[in-house]
C-alpha positions as CSV (number, residue, x, y, z in Angstrom):
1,X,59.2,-16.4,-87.2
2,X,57.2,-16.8,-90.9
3,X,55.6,-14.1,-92.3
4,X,51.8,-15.2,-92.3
5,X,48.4,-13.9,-93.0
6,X,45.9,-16.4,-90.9
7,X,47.6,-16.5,-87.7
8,X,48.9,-12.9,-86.3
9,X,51.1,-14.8,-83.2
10,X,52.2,-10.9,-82.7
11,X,48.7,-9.1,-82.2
12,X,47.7,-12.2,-80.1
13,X,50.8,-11.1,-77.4
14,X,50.1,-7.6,-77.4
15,X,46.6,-8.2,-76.7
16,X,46.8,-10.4,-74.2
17,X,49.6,-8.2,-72.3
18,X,47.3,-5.1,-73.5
19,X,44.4,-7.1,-71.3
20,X,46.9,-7.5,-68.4
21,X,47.7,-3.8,-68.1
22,X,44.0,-2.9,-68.3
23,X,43.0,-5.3,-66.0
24,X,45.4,-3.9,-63.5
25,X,45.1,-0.3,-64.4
26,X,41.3,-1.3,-63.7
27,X,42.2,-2.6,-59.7
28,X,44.4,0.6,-59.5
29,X,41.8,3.2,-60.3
30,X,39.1,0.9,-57.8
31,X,41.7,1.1,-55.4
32,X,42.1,4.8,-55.6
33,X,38.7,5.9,-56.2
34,X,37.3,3.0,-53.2
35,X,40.4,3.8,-50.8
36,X,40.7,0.5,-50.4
37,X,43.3,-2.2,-51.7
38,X,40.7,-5.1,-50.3
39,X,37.7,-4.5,-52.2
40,X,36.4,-8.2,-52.8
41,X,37.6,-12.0,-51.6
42,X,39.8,-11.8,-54.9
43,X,42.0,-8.7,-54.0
44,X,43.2,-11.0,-50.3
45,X,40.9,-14.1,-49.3
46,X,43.5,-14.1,-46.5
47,X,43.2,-10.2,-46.1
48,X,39.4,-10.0,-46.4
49,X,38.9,-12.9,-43.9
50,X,41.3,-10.8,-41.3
51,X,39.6,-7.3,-42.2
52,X,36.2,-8.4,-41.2
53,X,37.0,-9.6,-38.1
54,X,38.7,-6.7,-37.4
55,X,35.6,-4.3,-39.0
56,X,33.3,-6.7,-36.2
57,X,35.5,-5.9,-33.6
58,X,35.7,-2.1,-34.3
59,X,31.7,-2.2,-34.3
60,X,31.9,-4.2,-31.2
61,X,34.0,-1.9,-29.2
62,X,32.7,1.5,-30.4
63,X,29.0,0.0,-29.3
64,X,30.5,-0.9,-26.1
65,X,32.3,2.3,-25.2
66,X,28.1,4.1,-26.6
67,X,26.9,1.3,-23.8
68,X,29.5,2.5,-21.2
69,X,28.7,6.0,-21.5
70,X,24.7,5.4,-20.9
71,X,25.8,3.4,-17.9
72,X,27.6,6.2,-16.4
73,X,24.5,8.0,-16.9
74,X,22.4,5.6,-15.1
75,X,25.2,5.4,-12.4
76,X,25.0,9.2,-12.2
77,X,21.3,9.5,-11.9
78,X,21.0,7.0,-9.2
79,X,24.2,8.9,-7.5
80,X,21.8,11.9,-7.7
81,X,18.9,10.6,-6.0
82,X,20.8,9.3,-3.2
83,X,22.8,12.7,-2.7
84,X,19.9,14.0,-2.2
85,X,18.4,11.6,0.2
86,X,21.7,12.2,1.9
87,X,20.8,15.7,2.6
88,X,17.6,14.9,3.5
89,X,19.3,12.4,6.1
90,X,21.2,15.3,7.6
91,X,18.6,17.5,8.3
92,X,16.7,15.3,10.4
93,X,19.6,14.3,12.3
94,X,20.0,18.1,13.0
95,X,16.3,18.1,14.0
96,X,17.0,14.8,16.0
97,X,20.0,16.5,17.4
98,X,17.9,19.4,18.4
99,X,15.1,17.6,20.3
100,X,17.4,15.7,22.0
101,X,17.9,19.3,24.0
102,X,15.2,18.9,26.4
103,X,16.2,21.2,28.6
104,X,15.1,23.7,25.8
105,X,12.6,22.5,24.1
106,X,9.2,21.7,24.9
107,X,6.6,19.2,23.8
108,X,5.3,22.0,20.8
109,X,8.7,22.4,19.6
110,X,9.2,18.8,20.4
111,X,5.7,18.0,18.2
112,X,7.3,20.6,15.6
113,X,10.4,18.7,15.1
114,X,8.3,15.1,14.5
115,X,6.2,16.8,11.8
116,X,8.9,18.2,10.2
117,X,10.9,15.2,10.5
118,X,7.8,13.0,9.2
119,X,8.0,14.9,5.9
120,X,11.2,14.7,4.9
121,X,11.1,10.8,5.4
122,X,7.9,11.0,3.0
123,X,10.0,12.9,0.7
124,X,12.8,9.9,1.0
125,X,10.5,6.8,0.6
126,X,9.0,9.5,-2.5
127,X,12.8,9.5,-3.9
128,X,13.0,5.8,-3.6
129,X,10.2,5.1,-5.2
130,X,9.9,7.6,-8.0
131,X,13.7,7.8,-9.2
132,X,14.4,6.1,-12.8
133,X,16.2,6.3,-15.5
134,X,13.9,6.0,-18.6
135,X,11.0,4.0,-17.2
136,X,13.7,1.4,-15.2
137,X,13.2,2.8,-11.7
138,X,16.8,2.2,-9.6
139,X,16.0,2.8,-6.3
140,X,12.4,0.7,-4.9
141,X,14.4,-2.3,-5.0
142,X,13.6,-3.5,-8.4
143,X,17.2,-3.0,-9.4
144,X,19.0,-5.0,-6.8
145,X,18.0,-8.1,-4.6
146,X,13.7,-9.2,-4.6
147,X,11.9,-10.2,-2.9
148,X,8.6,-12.0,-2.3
149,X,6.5,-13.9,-0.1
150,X,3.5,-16.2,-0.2
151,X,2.3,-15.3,3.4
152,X,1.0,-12.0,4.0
153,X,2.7,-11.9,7.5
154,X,6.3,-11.9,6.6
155,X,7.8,-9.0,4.6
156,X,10.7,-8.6,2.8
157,X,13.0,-6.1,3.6
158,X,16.1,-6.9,1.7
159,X,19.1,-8.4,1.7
160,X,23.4,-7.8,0.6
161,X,25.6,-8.9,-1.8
162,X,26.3,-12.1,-0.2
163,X,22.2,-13.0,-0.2
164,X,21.9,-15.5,-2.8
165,X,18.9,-16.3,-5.2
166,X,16.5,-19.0,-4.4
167,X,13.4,-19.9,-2.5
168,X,14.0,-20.1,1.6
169,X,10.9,-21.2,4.1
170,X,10.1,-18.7,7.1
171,X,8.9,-19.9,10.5
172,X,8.5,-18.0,13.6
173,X,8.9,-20.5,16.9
174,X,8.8,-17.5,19.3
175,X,6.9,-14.7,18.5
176,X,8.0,-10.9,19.0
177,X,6.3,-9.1,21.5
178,X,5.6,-5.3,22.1
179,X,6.0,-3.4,25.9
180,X,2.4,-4.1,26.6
181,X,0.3,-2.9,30.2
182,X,-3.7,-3.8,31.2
183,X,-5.4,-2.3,33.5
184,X,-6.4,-3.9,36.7
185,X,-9.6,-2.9,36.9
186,X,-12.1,-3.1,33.4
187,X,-14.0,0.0,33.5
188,X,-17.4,-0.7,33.0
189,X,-19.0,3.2,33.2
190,X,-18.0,6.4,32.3
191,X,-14.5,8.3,34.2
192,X,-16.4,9.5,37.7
193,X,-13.7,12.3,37.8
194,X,-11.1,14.1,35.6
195,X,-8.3,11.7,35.7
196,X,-4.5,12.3,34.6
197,X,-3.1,9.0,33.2
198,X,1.0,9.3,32.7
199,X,2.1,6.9,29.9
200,X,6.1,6.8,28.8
201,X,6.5,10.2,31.1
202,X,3.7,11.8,28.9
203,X,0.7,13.5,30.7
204,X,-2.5,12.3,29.3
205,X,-5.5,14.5,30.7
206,X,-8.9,12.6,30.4
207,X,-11.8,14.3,31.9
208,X,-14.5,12.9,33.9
209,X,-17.5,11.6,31.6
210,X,-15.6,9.9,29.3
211,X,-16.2,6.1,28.4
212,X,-13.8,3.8,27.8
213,X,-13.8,4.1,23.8
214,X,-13.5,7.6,24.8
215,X,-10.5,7.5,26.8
216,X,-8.9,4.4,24.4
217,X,-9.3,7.5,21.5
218,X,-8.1,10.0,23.6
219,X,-4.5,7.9,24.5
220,X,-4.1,7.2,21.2
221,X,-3.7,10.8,20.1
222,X,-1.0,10.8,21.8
223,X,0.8,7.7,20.3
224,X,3.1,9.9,17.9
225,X,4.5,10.9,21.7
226,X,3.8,8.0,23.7
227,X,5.0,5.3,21.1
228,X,2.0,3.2,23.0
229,X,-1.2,2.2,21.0
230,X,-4.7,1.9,23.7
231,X,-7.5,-1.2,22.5
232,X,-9.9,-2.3,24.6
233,X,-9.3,-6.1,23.6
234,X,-7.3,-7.4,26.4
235,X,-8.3,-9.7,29.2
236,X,-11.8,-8.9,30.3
237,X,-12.2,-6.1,27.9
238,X,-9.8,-3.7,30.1
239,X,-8.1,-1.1,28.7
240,X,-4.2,-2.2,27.2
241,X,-1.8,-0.2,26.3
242,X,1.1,-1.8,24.0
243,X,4.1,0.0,22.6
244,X,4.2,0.5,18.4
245,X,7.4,-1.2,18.4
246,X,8.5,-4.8,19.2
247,X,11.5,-6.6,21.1
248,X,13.8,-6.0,23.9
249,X,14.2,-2.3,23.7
250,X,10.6,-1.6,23.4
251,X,9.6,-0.3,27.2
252,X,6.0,0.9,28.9
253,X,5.1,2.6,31.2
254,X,1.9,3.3,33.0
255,X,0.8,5.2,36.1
256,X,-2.9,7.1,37.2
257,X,-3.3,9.7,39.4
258,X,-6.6,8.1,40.2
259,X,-7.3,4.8,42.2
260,X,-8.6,1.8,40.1
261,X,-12.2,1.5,40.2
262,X,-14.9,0.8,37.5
263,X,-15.5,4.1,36.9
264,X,-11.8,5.1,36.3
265,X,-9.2,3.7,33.0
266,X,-7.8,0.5,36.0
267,X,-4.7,1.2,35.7
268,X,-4.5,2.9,38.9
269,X,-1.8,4.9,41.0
270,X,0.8,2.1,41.2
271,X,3.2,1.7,38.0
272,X,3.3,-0.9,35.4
273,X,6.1,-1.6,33.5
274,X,6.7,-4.0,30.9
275,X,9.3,-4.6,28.1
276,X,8.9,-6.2,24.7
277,X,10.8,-9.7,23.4
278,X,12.9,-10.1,20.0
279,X,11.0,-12.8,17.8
280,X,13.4,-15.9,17.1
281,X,13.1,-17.8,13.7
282,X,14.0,-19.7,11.1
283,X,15.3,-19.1,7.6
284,X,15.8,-21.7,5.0
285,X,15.7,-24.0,8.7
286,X,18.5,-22.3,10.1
287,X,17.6,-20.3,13.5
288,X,18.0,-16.4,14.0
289,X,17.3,-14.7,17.1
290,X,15.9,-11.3,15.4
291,X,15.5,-7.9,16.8
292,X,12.1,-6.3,17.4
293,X,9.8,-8.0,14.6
294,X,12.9,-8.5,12.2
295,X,14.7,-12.2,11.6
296,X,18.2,-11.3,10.2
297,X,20.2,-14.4,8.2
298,X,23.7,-14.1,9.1
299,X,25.5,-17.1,7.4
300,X,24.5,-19.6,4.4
301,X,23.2,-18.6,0.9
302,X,20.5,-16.2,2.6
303,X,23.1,-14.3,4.8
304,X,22.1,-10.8,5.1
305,X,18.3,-11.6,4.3
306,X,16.1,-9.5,6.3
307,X,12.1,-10.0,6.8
308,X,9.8,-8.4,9.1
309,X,6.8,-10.6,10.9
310,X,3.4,-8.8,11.3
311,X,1.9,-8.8,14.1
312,X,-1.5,-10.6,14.9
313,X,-4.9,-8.8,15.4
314,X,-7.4,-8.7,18.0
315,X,-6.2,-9.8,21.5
316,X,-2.5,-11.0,20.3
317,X,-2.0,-7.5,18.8
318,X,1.3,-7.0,20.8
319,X,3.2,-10.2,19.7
320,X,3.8,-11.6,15.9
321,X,2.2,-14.4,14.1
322,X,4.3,-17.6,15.1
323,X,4.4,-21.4,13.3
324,X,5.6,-22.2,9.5
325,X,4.5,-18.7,7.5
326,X,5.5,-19.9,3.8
327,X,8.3,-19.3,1.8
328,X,10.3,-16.0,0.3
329,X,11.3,-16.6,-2.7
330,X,14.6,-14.0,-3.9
331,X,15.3,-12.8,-7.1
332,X,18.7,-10.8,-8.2
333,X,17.4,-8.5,-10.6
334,X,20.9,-6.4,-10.7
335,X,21.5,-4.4,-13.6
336,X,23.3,-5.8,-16.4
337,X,25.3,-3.9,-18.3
338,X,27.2,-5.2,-22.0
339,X,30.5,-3.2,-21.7
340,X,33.1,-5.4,-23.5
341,X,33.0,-5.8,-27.5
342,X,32.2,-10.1,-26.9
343,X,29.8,-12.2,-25.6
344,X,29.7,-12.4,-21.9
345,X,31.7,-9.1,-21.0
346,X,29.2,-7.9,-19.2
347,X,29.1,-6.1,-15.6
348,X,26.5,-6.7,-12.7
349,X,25.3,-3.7,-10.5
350,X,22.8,-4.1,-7.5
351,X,21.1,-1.1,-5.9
352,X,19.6,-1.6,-2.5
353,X,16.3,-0.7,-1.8
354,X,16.3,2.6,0.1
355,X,13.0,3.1,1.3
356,X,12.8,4.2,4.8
357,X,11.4,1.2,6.0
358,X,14.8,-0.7,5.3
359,X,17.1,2.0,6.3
360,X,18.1,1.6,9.8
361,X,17.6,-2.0,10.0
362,X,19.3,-4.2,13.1
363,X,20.4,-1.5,15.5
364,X,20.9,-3.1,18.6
365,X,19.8,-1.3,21.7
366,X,17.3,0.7,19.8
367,X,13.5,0.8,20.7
368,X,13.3,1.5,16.8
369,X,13.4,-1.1,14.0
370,X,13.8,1.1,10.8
371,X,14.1,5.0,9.9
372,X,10.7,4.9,9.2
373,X,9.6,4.4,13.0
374,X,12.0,7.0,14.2
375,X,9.8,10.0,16.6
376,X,11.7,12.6,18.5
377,X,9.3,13.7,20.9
378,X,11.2,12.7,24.2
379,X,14.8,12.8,24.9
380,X,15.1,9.2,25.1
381,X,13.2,9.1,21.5
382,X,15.5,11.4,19.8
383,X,19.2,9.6,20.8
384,X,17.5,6.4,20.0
385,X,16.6,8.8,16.5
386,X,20.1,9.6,16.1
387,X,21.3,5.7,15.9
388,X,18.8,4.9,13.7
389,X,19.7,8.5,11.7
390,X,22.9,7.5,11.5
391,X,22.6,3.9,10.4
392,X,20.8,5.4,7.7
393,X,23.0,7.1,6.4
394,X,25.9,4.9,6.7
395,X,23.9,3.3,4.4
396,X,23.1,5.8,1.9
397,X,26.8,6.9,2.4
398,X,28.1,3.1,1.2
399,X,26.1,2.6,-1.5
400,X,26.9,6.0,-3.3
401,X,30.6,4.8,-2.6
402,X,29.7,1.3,-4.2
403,X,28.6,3.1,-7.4
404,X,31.2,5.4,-7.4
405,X,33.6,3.0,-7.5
406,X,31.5,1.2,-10.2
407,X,31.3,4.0,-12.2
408,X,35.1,4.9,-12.2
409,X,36.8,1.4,-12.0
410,X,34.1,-0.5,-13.8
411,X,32.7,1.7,-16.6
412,X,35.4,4.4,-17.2
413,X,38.4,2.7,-17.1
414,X,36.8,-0.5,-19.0
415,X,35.6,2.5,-21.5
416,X,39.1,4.2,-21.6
417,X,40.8,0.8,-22.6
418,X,38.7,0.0,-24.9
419,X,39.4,3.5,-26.6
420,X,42.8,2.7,-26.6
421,X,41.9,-1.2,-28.1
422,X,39.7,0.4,-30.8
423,X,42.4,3.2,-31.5
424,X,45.0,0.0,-32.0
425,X,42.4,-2.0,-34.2
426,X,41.4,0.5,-36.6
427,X,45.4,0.8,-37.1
428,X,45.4,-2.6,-37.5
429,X,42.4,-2.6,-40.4
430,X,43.9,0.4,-42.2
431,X,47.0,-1.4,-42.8
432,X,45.3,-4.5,-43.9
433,X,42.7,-2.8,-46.2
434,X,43.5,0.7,-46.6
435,X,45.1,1.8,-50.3
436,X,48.6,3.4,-49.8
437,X,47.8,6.5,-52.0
438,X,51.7,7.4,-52.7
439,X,52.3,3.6,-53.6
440,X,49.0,3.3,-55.6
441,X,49.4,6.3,-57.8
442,X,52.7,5.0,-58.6
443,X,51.3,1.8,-60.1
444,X,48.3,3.5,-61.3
445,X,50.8,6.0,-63.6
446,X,53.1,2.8,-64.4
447,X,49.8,0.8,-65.6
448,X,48.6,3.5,-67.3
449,X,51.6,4.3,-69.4
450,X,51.7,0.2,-70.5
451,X,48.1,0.4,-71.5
452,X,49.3,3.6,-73.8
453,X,52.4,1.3,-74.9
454,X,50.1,-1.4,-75.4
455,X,47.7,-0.1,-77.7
456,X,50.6,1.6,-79.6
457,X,52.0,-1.9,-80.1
458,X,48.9,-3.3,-80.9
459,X,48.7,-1.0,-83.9
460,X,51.9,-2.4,-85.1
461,X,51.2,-5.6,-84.6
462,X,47.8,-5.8,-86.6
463,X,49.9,-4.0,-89.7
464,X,52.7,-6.7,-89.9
465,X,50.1,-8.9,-92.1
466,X,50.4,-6.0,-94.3
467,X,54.1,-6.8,-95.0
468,X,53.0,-9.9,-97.1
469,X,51.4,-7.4,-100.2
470,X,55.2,-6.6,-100.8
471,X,55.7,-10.2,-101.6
472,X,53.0,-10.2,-103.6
């Protein structure tokens, strides 16, 4: 190579391998200081693109296990709720169980039992309805199946898993009917003598003076007993009697000790009997023979739908409204829970409605409809209690199995394999983007010693023009 002034080729060479070396010394001390070997698209476009996919799917999981763990809670508190309700269920079986023991007990202890029986299923519908988790509230119905209807005569009462969402007309072509008995005789003036009127094997003493409003007031102190409701609106204005409940195992029975006359109630010394009629339906125009005042869908998208018909006022007060009675219109408000790092990996829980007016529902036989209506006041009342008891809490006793199971198949095990997924992925980032200390500080010392070499040769290389003085 010439010896030139103008042009140092030499300096040029160590510079630009000088630059190198820093350049990399540079990335090295990043690296190290960052702890990553990706810091920027430039260090691995391939790399980065990988890395924050992962990094999304980390988030993603972590969240989802977070979202797991506060479902379990929700599960938990629900669980809770009905545990209790659950106890509450087996002390008035125990009470049921208890009046049933007529040979014992007597109509105060009977009386005793009701009351205390009537509390605790105000304390249930109170657990139903004031249970939640935040302000969601899990067990009125509002975190399962809804519904609503446009005619005040039908109420929902709920439905199963199998009840689909959608709007369903509701018509009633023969009406429900309650036990019902009229006296024979209207009575017109006050009771000429004391009078004892037996209704559903319960003495009713009515003493002599009374008018009929009198004695209508005085029968229906005993309906909590009798299961009968007295109205003066029947035929004529006579005294009626018709049992609370509807259907086929709704039974009356009436008897005086006292001839029928104007001055007495007319029902006079010979019995009447009478027994109630199930209402039969439709459903989205599919019929249903009900039970009591309750259509039941058993097939189709409203299988398992249940709705109760009121019952009409004034002179039709023992039977249901009948004809076309609007539409009920079902919504699935289960809860949705996000339990899976990706879009749609999600998990659907429905929690029934456990009010005491749709516990107990459909029990054949029964003279009772719901829990609500249970009274334990007569023998026959109490073992009708019992089946209506223990519906109940078949009930109660499924659905905390159904969330049980949703809790530990659905939400801990999804949560558990997604530990073991996230566990695998961060692996998987670290490898991609992580800095291997014990390799990096190797390169670091290497491109730290030719950055030392560099700048020595650098030196030499600027001096070599130098050499052309000795020439001259």
């Amino acid at each position: 190579m010439a010896l030139t002034i103008t042009n140092n080729v030499a300096s040029l060479t160590a510079q630009h391998n000088l630059g190198r070396s820093s350049s990399a010394l540079n990335r090295s001390l990043e690296r190290l200081s960052s702890g990553l070997k990706v810091n920027r698209g430039a260090d691995g476009p391939a790399a980065l693109t990988i890395s924050e996919k992962q990094r999304a799917q980390i988030a993603g999981l972590e969240q989802a296990i977070e979202n797991s763990g506060k479902a379990v809670a929700v599960v938990q508190t629900a669980e809770g709720a009905l545990n209790e309700i659950n106890t509450l269920l087996n002390k008035a079986r125990s009470l049921a169980l208890d009046s049933a023991n007529t040979g014992v007990n007597d109509d105060d202890a009977l009386a005793a039992n009701q009351a205390e029986i009537d509390n605790l299923l105000d304390t249930v519908d109170r657990i139903a309805n004031n249970t939640q988790f935040a302000t969601k509230k899990l067990l009125d119905g509002s975190a399962g199946l809804k519904g609503e209807t446009t005619d005040a005569n039908v109420k929902f009462l709920g439905g199963t898993t199998d009840t689909q969402a959608g709007t369903y007309a509701v018509a009633v072509t023969t009406a429900g009917e309650r036990a019902q008995a009229a006296a024979t005789t209207a009575q017109t003036g006050n009771l000429a003598a004391d009078e004892i009127l037996t209704v559903n094997g319960i003495n009713i003493t009515l003493s002599a003076g009374l008018s009929q409003t009198d004695v209508v007031n005085r029968i229906n102190e005993y309906t909590s007993q009798t299961g009968v409701v007295a109205d003066a609106n029947g035929a004529s204005s006579t005294t009626r009697l018709y049992s609370v409940d509807f259907g086929t195992d709704a039974d009356i029975s009436v008897v005086s000790n006292t001839a029928a006359a104007a001055t007495s109630t007319g029902f006079g010394t010979s019995k009447i009997t009478d027994t109630g009629a199930n209402v039969i339906g439709t459903i989205n125009g599919v019929t249903y023979n009900g039970s009591g005042n309750v259509l039941t869908s058993n097939s189709g998208v409203t299988d398992g739908l249940r709705v109760a018909i009121e019952a009409n006022t004034g002179a039709n007060a023992h039977a249901t409204v009948t004809g076309s009675l609007g539409v009920a219109t079902i919504t699935d408000n289960s809860l949705q829970f996000q339990i899976g790092p990706n879009q749609h990996q999600t998990a659907n829980l429905a929690i029934n409605q456990v009010n005491p007016d749709v516990l107990g529902v459909g029990v054949t036989n029964n003279q009772f409809n719901n829990l609500a209506q249970i009274n334990v006041t007569s023998h026959a009342k109490a073992q009708d209690s019992i089946g209506i008891i223990d519906s109940a809490i078949n009930e109660i006793s499924n659905l905390r199995g159904s969330l049980g199971a949703f809790q530990s198949n659905t939400l801990e095990a999804t949560a558990n394999n997604m530990r073991t997924t996230l566990e695998n992925s961060i692996n998987v980032e670290s490898v991609i983007r992580d800095t291997d200390f014990a390799s990096e500080i190797a390169n670091y010392t290497k491109q730290q010693v030719l950055v030392q070499a560099g700048t020595s040769i650098l030196g030499n290389a600027n001096q070599m023009s130098q050499l052309v003085l000795g020439l001259l």
